[in-house]
C-alpha positions as CSV (number, residue, x, y, z in Angstrom):
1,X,7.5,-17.5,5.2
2,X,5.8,-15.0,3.1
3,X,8.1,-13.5,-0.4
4,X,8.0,-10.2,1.1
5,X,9.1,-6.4,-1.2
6,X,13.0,-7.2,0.1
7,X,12.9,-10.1,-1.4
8,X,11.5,-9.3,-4.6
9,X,13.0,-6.1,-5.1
10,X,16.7,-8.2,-4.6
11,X,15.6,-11.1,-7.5
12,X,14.8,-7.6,-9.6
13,X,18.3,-6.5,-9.4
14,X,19.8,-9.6,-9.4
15,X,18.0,-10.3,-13.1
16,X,18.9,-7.2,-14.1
17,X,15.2,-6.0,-14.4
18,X,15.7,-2.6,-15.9
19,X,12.3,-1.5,-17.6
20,X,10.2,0.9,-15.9
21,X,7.9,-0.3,-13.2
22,X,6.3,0.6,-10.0
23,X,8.7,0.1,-6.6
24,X,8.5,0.0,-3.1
25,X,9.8,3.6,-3.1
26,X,7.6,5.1,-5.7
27,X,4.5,4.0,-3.9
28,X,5.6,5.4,-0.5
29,X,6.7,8.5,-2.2
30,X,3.0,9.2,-3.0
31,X,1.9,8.8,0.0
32,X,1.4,12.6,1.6
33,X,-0.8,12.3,4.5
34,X,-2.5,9.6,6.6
35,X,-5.2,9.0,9.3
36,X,-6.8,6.2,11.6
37,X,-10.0,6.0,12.7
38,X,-11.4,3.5,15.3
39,X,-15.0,3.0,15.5
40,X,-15.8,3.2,18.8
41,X,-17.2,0.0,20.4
42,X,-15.5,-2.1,18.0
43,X,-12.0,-4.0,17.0
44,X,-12.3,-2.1,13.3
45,X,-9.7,0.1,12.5
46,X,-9.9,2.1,9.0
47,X,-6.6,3.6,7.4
48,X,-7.1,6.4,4.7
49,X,-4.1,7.4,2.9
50,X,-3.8,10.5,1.1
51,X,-1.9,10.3,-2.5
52,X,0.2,13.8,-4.2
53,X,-2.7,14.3,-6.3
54,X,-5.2,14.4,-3.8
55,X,-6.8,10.9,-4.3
56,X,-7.5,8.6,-1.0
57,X,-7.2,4.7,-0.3
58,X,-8.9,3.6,2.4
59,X,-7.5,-0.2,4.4
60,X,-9.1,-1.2,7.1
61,X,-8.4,-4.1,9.9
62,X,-10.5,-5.8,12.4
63,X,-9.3,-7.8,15.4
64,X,-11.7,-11.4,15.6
65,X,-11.7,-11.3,19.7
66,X,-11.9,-8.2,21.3
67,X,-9.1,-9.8,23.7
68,X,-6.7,-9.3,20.8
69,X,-7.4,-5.9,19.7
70,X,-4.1,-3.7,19.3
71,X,-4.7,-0.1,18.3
72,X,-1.1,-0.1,16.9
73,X,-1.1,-3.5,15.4
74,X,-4.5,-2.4,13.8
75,X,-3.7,1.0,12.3
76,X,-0.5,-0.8,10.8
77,X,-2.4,-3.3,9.5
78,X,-4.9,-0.9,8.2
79,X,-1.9,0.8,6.6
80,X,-0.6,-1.9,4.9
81,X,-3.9,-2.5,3.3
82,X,-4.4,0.7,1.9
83,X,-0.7,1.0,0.7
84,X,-1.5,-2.4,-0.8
85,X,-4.1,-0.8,-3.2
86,X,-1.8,1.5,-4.6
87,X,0.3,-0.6,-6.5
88,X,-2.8,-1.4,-8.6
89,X,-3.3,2.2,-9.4
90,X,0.3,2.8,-10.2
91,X,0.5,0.0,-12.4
92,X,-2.1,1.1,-14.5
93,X,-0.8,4.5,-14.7
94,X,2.6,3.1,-15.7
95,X,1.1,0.7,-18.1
96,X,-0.9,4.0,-19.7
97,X,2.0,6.1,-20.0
98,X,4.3,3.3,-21.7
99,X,1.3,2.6,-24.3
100,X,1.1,6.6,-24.9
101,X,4.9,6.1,-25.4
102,X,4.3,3.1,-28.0
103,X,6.2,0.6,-25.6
């Protein structure tokens, strides 16, 4: 079984992980739109996800068989690929901000 956010996020409090960092929470709080697009014809499914400063991260899935294509199970796995990229993004902006602080 994968080591999934719940899981990490409990072995954070459980060490007592107190410096700043990026969360679960903060990434979905900068999330301020989204939309799905389906290219017609096909299995792929493309998530763009709009950020509070206006910046977009784009996921995308795609179904191998056409006999296993989901539109639901593609746009959340579309989802999950752009919210994936964030934490990238965040971390560097973190990281940034604590060397501007001299930490």
């Amino acid at each position: 079984m994968a080591y999934g956010e719940a899981e990490i996020e409990q072995d954070i409090k459980d060490k007592v992980l107190t410096a700043p960092r990026v969360t679960p929470d903060s990434i979905d709080l900068k999330i301020v739109g989204e939309q799905y697009y389906v290219f017609p014809g096909t299995t792929v499914t493309v998530c763009a996800l709009k950020l509070e400063n206006g910046f977009v991260v784009v996921g995308q899935s795609a179904a191998a068989s056409k006999d296993n294509f989901n539109e639901h199970l593609g746009a959340k796995i579309a989802r999950a690929d752009a919210r994936e990229k964030i934490w990238p993004l965040e971390g560097y902006l973190l990281r940034e901000s604590l060397n501007f602080h001299g930490d």
